[in-house]
N, C-alpha and C positions, 0 to 999 in steps of 0.2 A: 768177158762176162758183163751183160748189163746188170745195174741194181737198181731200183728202181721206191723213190720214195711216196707213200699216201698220206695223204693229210686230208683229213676225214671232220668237217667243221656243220654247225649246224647252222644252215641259211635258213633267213625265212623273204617272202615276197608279197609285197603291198601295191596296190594301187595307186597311181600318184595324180592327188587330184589338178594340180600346176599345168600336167599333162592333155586335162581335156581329153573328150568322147568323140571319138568318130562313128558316125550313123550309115548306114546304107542297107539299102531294100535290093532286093533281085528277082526279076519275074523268074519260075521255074517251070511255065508252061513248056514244053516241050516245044522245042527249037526258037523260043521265044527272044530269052538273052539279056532282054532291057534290062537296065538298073534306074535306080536313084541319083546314082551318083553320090559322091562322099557329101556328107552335111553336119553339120555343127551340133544339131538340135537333131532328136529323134521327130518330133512335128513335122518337118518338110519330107522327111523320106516317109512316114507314115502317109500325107496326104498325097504324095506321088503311088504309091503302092492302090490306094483308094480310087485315084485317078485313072492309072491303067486295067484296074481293074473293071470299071465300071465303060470305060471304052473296048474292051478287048474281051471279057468276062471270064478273064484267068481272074484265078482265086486262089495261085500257090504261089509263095514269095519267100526265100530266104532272107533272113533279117542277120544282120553282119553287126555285130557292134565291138571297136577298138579304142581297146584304151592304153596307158603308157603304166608299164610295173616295173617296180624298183627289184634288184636281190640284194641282199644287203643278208652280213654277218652279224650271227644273232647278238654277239657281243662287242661291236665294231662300231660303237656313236660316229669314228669318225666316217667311218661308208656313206652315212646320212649326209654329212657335210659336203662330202667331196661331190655326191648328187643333184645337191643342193646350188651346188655353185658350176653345173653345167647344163642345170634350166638356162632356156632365155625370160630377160626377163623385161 
């Protein structure tokens, strides 16, 4: 007989600004393809997006943007620490 234990806790999940924003544009023109490419700043993949557009006169773009989120237990300060100390830094 297996038995089998739950542990039922309440998480929550934040954004971790340490983490930094990843940007990226993607043309959706049909058989298109092109991207941006990854970028630091929403500004460069915006002005690429504008760029090909204005060459090509596609004007449909999926816009991607990634970021880094923590889960951490709602009453667990230490979860934060142990987080905290496997940014680079």
């Amino acid at each position: 007989m297996i038995r089998s234990v739950y542990r039922f806790e309440d998480l929550s999940i934040e954004h971790v600004p340490e983490g930094g924003v990843i940007w990226e544009v993607f043309c959706a023109a049909y058989q298109c393809g092109q991207g941006s490419g990854p970028q630091d700043d929403q500004e460069p993949a915006q002005r690429w997006a504008l760029s090909h557009s204005g060459a090509t006169s596609h004007n449909l773009f999926r816009r991607v943007v990634t970021d880094h989120a923590d889960v951490m237990y709602a009453d667990a300060p230490a979860a934060e620490k142990e987080r905290d100390s496997l940014l680079p830094r």
